[in-house]
C-alpha positions as semicolon CSV with decimal commas, in nm:
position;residue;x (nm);y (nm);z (nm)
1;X;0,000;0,000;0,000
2;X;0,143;0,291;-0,061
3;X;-0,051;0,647;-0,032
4;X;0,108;0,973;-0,086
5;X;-0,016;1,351;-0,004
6;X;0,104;1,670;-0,080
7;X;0,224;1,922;0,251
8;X;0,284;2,310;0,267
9;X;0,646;2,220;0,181
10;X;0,694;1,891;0,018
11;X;0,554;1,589;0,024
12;X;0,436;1,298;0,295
13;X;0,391;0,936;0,209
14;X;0,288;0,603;0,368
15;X;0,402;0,285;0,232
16;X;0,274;-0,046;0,443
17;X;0,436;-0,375;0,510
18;X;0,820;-0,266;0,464
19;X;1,092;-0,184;0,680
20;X;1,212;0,146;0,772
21;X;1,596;0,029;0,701
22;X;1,538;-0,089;0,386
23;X;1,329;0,198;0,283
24;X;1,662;0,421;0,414
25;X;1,891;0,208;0,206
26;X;1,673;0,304;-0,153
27;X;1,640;0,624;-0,057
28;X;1,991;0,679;-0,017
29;X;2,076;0,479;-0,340
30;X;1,839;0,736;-0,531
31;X;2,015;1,016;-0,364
32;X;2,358;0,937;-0,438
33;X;2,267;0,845;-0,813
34;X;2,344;0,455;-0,765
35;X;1,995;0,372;-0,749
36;X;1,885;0,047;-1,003
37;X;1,535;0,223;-1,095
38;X;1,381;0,480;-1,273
39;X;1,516;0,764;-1,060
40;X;1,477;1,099;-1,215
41;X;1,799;1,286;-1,075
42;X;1,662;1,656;-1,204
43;X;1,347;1,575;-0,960
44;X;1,614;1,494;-0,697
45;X;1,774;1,820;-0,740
46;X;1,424;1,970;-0,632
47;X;1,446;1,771;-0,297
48;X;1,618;1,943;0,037
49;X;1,550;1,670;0,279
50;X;1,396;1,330;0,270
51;X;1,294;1,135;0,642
52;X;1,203;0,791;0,675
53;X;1,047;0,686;1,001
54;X;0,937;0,358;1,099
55;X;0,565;0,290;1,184
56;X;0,379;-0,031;1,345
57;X;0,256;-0,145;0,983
58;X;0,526;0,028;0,749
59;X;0,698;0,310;0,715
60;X;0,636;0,689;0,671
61;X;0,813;0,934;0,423
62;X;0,847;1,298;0,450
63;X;1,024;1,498;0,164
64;X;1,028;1,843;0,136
65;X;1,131;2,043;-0,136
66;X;0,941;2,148;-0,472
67;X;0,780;1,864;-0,522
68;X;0,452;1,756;-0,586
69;X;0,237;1,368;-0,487
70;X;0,136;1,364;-0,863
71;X;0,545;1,398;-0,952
72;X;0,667;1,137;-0,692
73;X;0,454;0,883;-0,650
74;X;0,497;0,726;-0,999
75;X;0,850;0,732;-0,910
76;X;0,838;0,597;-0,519
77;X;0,636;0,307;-0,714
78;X;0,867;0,211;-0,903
79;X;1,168;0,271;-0,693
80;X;1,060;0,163;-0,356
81;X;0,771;-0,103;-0,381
């Protein structure tokens, strides 16, 4: 499951049944450019920060920047599920 919603300053998302860690770990692989998927690295110029937090039944995702739900989740789909 993954549901994602746009904030004041970014974006927030929710994806269910992973782990926080390896959530981190593709994250960091998208940041750095080493990522395997279908990261856009002009949309990760747009990001300033990007939290992952662990949650009872998966994990939540806070990036701010300009960025828009419509831009990212097509992206966190293919990257992180």
């Amino acid at each position: 499951m993954l549901k994602v919603n746009n904030t004041n300053n970014g974006v927030k998302a929710f994806i269910g049944g992973l782990k926080a860690d390896d959530v981190a770990a593709k994250v960091q692989e998208c940041q750095s450019g080493q990522c395997s998927c279908a990261c856009d690295p002009e949309m990760m110029k747009k990001i300033e920060n990007i939290e992952v937090s662990a949650e009872d039944n998966g994990v939540d995702i806070t990036i701010t920047g300009d960025v828009k739900a419509e831009e990212l989740e097509p992206m966190m789909k293919g990257c992180l599920l």
